[in-house]
N, C-alpha and C positions, 0 to 999 in steps of 0.2 A: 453432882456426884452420882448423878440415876448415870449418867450418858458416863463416866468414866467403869461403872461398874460394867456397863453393855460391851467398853471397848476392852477391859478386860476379858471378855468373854470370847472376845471377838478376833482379839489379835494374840500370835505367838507373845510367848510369857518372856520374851529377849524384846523385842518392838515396846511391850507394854511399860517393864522398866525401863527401859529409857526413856520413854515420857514420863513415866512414874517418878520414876526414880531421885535420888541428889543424893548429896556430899554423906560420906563415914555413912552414921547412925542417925544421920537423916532428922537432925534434932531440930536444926535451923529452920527444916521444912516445915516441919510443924509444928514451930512455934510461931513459923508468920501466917499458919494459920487462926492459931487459937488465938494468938492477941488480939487478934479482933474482938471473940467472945470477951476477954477482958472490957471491954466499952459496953458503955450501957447507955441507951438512946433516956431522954428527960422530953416525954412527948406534951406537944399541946394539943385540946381539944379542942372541941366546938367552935371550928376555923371551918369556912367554904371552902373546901378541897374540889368543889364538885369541876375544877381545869385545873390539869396541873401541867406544867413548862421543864419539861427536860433537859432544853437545850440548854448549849453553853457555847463556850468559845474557849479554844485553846490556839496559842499561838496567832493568836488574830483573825482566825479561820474558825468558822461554826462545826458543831457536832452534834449529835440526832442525843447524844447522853454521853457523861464524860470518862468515856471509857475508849481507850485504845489497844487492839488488837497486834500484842507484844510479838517480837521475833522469836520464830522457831528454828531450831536446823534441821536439814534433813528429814523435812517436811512427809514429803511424797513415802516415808517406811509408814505412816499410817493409813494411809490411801492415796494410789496411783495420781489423784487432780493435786496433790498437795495443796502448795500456797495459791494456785489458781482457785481450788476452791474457797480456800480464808478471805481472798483477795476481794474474789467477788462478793459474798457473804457480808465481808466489811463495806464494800461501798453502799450494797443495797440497805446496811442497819446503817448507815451513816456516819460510821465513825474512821477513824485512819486506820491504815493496814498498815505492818512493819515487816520489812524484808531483812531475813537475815544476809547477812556474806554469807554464810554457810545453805544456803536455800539451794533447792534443787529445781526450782525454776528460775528463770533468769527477768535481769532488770526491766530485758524489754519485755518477755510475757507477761509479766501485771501491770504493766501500764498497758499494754492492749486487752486486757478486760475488764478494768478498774479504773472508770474515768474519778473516782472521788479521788481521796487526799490518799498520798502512798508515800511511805519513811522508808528511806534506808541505813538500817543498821549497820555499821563499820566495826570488822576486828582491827584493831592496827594489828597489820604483818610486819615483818622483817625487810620484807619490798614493799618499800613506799610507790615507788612505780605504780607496781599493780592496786594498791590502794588507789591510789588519785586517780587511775585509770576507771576504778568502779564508781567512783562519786563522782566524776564527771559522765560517766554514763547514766547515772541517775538521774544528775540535773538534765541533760539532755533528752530526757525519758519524761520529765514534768515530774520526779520525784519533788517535793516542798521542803524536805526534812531529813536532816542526817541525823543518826543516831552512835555517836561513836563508842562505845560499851569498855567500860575501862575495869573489868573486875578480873581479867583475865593472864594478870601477869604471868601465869602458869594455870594449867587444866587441874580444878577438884578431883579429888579419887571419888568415883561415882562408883561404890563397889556394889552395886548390884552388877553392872555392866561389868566390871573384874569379875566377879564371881564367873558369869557366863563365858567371860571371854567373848561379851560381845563385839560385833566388827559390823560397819555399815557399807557398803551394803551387804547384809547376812550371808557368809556363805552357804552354797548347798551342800548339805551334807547329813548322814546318815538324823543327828540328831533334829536340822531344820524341815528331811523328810517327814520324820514323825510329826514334829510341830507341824507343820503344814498340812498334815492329812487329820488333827484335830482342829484344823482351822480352814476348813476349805475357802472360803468365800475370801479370805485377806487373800491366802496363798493363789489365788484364779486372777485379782486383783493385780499379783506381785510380780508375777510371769508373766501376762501379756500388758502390761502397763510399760513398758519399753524400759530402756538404763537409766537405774539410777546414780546423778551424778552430782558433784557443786555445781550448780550451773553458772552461776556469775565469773566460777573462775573457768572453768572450761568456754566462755563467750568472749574473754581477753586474750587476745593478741602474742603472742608468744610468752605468755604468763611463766610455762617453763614446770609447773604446779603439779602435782598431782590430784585430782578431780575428782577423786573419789568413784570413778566408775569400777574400780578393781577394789573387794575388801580392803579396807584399813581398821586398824584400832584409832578409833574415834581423839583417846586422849594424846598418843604418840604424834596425828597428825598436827594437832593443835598445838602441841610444845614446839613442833618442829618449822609451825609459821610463823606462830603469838611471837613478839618482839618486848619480851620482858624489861628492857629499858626505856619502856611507854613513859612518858609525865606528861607535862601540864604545857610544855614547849607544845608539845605534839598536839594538842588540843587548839592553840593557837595558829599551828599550822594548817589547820583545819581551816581555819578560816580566811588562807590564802587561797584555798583552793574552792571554797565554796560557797556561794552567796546568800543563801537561805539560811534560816533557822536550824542550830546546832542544840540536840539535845545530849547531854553528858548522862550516860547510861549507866549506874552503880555505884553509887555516891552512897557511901554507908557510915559517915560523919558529920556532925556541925563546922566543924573545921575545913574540910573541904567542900562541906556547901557554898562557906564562906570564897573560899577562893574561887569557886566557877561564879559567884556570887561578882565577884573583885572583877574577874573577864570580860563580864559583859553577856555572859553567856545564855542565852535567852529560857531555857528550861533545863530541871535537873532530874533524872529520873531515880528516884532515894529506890535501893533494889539490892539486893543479895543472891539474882540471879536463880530463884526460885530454890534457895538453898542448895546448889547443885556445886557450888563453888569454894567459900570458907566457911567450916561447920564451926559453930559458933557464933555466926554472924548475927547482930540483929534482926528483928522483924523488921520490916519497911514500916509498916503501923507506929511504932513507936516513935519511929525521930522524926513524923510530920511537924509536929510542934513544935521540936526545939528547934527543928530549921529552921520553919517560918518565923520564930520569935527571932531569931539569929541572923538572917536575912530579909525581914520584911516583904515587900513586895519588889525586891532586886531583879528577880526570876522568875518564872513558873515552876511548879512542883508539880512532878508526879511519882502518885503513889507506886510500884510495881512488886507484886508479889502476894501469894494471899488470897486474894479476892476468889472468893465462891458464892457470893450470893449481893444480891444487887444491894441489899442495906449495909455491904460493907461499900461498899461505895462512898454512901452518906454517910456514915463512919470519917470515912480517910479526908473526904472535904469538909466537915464540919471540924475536922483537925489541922486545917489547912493548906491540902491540896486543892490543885486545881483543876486535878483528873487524876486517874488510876490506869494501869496498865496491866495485861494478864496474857500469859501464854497458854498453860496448860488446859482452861476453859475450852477455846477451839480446839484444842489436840485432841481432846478426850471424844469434842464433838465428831471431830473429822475421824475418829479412829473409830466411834461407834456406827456412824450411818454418812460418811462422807461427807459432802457439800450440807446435805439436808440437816447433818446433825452440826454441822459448824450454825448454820440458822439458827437451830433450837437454842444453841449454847449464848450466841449475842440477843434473843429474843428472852432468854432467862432472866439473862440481867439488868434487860433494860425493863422489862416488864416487875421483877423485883424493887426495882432502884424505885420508879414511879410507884409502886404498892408502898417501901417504903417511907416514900415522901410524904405521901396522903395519910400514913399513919401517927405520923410526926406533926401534922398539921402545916404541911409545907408545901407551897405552891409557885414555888420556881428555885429555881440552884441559887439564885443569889440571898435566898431566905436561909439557905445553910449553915450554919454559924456555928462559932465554936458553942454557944449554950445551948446545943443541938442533945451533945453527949456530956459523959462525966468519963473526963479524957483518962487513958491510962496512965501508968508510971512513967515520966518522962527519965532519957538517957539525952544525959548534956555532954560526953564525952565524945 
């Protein structure tokens, strides 16, 4: 929260909400934060802490701590290295990087600086074409992991971003002058950092798309790609065209745990899209459990949303994830000191996560268990 207050300081008050920002009155936001505080850790004592084992394994592949480095869009409005910088950042803390479709660097740029583990995120469009076009450029690229994100039937009203009449990338103009001369260092940043664009669709092949190099209104582009007769076919399809592990990104019931459960589907990421989507949604926090009691170990679980501090971590896996997931961490980091503060932000939580292992009397992730906490109010619906 220190590096989100700095990037507020730091970036125009249009750039910051949009990171900032989600859905109506922003309730959903914050309440997948606070249901964390709901949990309360039941610690043991006088246990050898003096090693403690971070690592885990997700999807059959090791990780440095079980936390993965969510997709952002339109990266590069917080500083010019964008997901180059996340990308890197995440390999050297050792956990996966996720590339949005919407990213303003492209499939092949982070696999040339990120030899670790790299996800790509999928909106399904309206052109399947150019979908399969992008996830086969990933696999090609040594991407491991698709992410296909299914909360998106239609774009949330994000009215902070109405109110401003925010557009990406910002146009100049008389009110972005002002902003910019109370924010020198983004705005020096924003001018010679070259175009910002989608880059994954601007690197396809007669895509036909608009790229986002010219303002847009962020929600109109998104109605006018997102393919609102998305289902559970299309997920299936997915795996015509792709050999590795498929994670179903935005699972916000027991009942449709159950069926990516039924698929075969190898991980589910329980997520409400950082509240920026349907207000009223649940926290992610809360329906670990009744997923897992509802699915077993069919799948892997990951928590996404929420997470500001490393003992929500141990939280969400002592509730029966298998990892967490988090966007806005890096953003805040990248938006207060770039590359360096994307560092601080993975260095927070994994250095939390281990403080609060050792607090708990816990000395490797498989010692995690639900009799960790005193789980919250479970939602079975």
């Amino acid at each position: 929260m220190d590096l989100r207050a700095i990037a507020k300081r730091r970036l125009p008050s249009g750039v910051f909400d949009y990171i900032d920002g989600a859905a109506e009155d922003e309730r959903s936001l914050a309440r997948s934060m606070t249901a964390f505080a709901d949990i309360e850790f039941k610690p043991r004592v006088l246990r050898d802490v003096s090693e403690i084992d971070t690592t885990t394994t997700l999807l059959g592949e090791p990780m440095a701590f079980p936390f993965i480095a969510a997709p952002t869009g339109f990266t590069r409005i917080a500083h010019s290295e964008g997901e180059l910088a996340v990308a890197r950042a995440a390999g050297r803390a050792g956990i996966p990087f996720t590339l949005s479709t919407l990213s303003t660097r492209s499939i092949e740029e982070i696999a040339a600086v990120n030899p670790g583990r790299n996800w790509f995120q999928v909106y399904v469009w309206k052109d399947r074409g150019l979908v399969e076009e992008m996830v086969r450029r990933a696999g090609a690229a040594g991407f491991d992991t698709i992410v296909p994100t299914v909360d998106l039937a239609t774009f949330g009203r994000r009215e902070r971003d109405v109110r401003r009449g925010f557009e990406l990338p910002p146009k100049i103009g008389l009110d972005t002058i002002v902003d910019g001369i109370r924010h020198p260092s983004w705005t020096w940043d924003f001018l010679t950092g070259g175009p910002i664009r989608f880059a994954n669709v601007a690197a396809s092949e007669g895509s036909g798309k608009r790229d986002g190099t010219d303002a847009i209104n962020l929600a109109a582009y998104a109605n006018e790609q997102l393919d609102p007769s998305l289902s559970w076919d299309d997920i299936e399809w997915f795996r015509s065209i792709w050999n590795g592990p498929i994670v179903v990104k935005g699972v916000q019931s027991v009942a449709d745990a159950r069926i990516a459960a039924d698929l075969g589907i190898e991980a589910i990421a329980i997520s409400n899209h950082g509240g920026r989507q349907l207000e009223g949604s649940p926290p992610p926090i809360e329906l670990i459990a009744p997923v897992r009691d509802a699915i077993g170990d069919a799948c892997e679980i990951i928590c996404d949303g929420g997470i500001r501090r490393g003992a929500d971590i141990v939280k969400a896996l002592a509730l029966g994830a298998d990892a967490t997931m988090g966007g806005r961490a890096h953003f805040f980091g990248l938006g207060a000191a770039g590359e360096r503060g994307v560092e601080l932000a993975f260095g927070f939580l994994h250095d939390e996560f281990r403080r609060a292992m050792a607090l708990n009397g816990l000395r490797s992730v498989s010692e995690i268990t639900p009799d960790v906490v005193s789980p919250p109010r479970n939602r079975t619906d």
